[in-house]
Every structure is written in structure tokens, then in C-alpha cells.
C-alpha positions as CSV (number, residue, x, y, z in Angstrom):
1,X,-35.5,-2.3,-57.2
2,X,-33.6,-2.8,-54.2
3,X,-34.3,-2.1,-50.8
4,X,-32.1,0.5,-48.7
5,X,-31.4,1.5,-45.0
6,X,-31.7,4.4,-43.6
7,X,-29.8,4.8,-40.4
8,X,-29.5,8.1,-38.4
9,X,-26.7,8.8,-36.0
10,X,-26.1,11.9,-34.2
11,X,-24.1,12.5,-31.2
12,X,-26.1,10.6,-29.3
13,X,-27.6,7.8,-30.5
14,X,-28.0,5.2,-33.7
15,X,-31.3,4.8,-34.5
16,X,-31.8,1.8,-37.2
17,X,-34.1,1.6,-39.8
18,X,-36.4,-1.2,-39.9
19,X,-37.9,-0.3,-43.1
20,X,-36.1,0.8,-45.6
21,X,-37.5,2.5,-49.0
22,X,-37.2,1.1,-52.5
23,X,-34.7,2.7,-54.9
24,X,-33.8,1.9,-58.7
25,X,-30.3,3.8,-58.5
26,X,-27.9,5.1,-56.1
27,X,-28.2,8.3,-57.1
28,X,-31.8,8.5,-56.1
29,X,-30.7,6.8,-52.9
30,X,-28.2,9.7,-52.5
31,X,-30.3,12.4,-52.8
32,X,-32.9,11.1,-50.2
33,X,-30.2,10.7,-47.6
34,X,-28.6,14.4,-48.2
35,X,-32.4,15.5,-48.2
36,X,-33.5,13.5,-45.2
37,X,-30.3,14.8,-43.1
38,X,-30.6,18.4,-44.2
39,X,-34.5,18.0,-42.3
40,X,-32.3,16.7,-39.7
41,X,-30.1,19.4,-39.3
42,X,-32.9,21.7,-39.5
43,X,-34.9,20.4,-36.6
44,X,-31.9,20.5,-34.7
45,X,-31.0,23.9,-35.1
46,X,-34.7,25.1,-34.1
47,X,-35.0,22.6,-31.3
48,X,-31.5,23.7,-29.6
49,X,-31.5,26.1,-26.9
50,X,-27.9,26.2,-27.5
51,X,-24.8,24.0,-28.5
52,X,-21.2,24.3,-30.0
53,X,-20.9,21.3,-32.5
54,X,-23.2,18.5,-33.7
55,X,-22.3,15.6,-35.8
56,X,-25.2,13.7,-37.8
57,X,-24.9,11.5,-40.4
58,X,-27.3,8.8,-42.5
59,X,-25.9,5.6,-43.0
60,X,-27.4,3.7,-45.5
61,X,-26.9,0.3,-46.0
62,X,-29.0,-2.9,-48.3
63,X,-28.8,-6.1,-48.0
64,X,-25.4,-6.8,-48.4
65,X,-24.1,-4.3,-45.9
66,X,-22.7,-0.4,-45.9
67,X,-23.4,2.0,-48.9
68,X,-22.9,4.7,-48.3
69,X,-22.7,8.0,-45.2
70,X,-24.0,11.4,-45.7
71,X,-22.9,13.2,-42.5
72,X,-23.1,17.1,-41.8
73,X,-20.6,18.7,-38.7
74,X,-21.7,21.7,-38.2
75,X,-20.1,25.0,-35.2
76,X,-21.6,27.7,-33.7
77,X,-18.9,29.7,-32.4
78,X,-19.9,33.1,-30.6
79,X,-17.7,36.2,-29.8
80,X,-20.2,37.7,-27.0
């Protein structure tokens, strides 16, 4: 098992993981970073009052360096 990164980045910030979680494969690894951002995006669409675009994205990285980015852009775009 090998130990992997979870960074999150938004518009604003990088915020590192000190952690990291244990994973077997990179397809489990996968599907916890495109879970974990979709709670991302989530929070931020409740917690807005209101914005145009946002950008957020999990880096994940082991030992060795980069793995892999999940990343979600997402536009509200309003006509009144």
C-alpha cells in the first residue's frame, strides 16, 4: 500500500495535505479525489452568495511526486 496526497486548490489558495490516506491502486485513489472534489464543489455552491466561475482541483501526489489532478471549472451565467 502506498501512501497518497491530497492537495486542494481553488481559486484562492493551495492547501497541502499532511496526511495522506493509504491506497492499493490508482483507481481507488481516483475515485476518492473525484469524490472528495465533488463535496468540494458542493459546499461551494451552498456557501456562495454569488459568483461567475470557480476553479478547484485535487492534486494528488506520493512519494515520488505528481499523480494525478481532478479539477472541476464550473459558470453561472444569468440573463436577469
Amino acid at each position: 500500500m502506498a501512501v497518497y496526497y491530497f492537495d486542494l486548490r481553488d481559486e484562492d489558495a493551495l492547501l497541502l495535505d499532511e496526511d495522506g490516506l493509504e491506497f492499493s491502486n490508482l483507481r481507488d485513489v481516483q475515485e476518492e479525489a473525484a469524490k472528495s472534489l465533488a463535496d468540494m464543489a458542493r459546499d461551494a455552491v451552498h456557501g456562495a452568495r454569488h459568483f461567475s466561475t470557480r476553479y478547484m482541483a485535487i492534486e494528488v501526489r506520493d512519494e515520488e511526486g505528481p499523480v494525478m489532478q481532478v479539477r472541476v471549472n464550473f459558470e453561472v451565467t444569468r440573463w436577469q
